[in-house]
N, C-alpha and C positions, 0 to 999 in steps of 0.2 A: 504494500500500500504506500502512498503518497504523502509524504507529512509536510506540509509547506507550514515554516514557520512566517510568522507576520509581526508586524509593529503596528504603531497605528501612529497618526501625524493629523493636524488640521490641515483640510484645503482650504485657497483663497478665502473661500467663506465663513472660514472658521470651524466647518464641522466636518467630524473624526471620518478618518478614514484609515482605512488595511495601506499595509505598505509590505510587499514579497520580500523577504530578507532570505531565504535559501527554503530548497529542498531535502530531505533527505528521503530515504526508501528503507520500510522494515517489509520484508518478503517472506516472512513467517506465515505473513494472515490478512487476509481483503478487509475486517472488522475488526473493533474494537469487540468481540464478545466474552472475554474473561480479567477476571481482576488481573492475571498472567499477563496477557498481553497490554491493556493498558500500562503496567508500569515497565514493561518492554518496551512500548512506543515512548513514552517520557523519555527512559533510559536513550533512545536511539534520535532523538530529538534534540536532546538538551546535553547530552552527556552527565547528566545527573549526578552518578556517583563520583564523577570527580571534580565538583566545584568546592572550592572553598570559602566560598559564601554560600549563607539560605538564599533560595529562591522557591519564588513559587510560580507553576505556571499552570498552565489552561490547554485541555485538549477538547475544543468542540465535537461533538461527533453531529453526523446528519441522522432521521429516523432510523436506516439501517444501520446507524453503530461504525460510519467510516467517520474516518478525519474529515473536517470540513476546516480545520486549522489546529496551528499550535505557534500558542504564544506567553512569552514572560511575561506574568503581572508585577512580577513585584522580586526588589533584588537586594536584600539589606544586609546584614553584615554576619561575624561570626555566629551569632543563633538566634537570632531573629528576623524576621520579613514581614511586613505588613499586610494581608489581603483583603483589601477593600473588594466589598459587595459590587460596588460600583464599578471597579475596573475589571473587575471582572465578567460581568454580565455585561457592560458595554462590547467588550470584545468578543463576547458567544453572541450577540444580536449581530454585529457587526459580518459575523463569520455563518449565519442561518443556523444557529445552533438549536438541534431538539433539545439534545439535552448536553453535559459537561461533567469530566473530568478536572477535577483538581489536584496537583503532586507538590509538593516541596521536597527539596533534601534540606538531611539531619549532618552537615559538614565534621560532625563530634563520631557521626560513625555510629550513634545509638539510635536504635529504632524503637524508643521507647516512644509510645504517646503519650504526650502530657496533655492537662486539661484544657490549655488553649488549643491544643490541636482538638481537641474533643469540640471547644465552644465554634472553634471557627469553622471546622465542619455545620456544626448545627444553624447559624448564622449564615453561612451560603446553603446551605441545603432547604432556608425555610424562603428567604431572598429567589433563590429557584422555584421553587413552588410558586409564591404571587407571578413570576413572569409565565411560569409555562415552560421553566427551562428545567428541569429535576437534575441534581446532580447524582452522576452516577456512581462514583468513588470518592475518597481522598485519598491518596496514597502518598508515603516517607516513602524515600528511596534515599539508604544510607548504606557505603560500600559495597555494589552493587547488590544488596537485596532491596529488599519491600515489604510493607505491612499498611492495612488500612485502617483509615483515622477515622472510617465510619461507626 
């Protein structure tokens, strides 16, 4: 499958738009249909386990469960990162998103989930709901494994 990561910028008029920053291809699988593959696409996306800062980012999927994008929301420092409700869902409307994927890595290398990981899941998960965008995971991705924050 096809993973086009995106950024987003104002046009002339001010309002947000996609901007292509690269391709990549995971050739495992045409959808997104297992917690497996989801953090296999991040992983192949973003190269996940090996940044040294938190990040978190966003894989849209279309109805059938493909990528419709993949993009960083948010990029902070040794063990924190912000994710705004808002930057986030602007970029799944932006990308036709049914529903969403959300991953951070854990740069400390523990896949532990703490309770913000707990709240911020529950906070995009109910922010989805009002849009009609349901998210489908949260996943850590620390030294190349995974665990979900659901």
């Amino acid at each position: 499958m096809k993973i086009t990561n995106y950024s987003t910028t104002f046009n002339e008029d001010r309002t947000v738009a996609l901007v292509k920053e690269k391709t990549a291809y995971y050739t495992e699988a045409k959808a997104v249909t297992t917690f497996d593959i989801a953090a296999k696409v991040v992983e192949t996306a973003f190269d996940a386990s090996n940044q040294t800062e938190e990040y978190i980012w966003l894989i849209a999927l279309d109805s059938d469960r493909k990528v419709t994008g993949a993009f960083e929301v948010s990029h902070g420092n040794l063990d924190r990162s912000v994710a705004c409700p808002r930057a986030i869902f602007t970029r799944a409307m932006l990308a036709g998103a049914a529903s969403i994927i959300i991953a951070h890595n854990h740069p400390s290398g523990s896949l532990r989930v703490s309770q913000t990981d707990r709240d911020v899941s529950r906070r995009i998960g109910e922010a989805g709901e009002l849009l009609g965008i349901p998210l489908g995971d949260h996943i850590i991705i620390a030294e190349g494994d995974y665990v979900s924050a659901l």
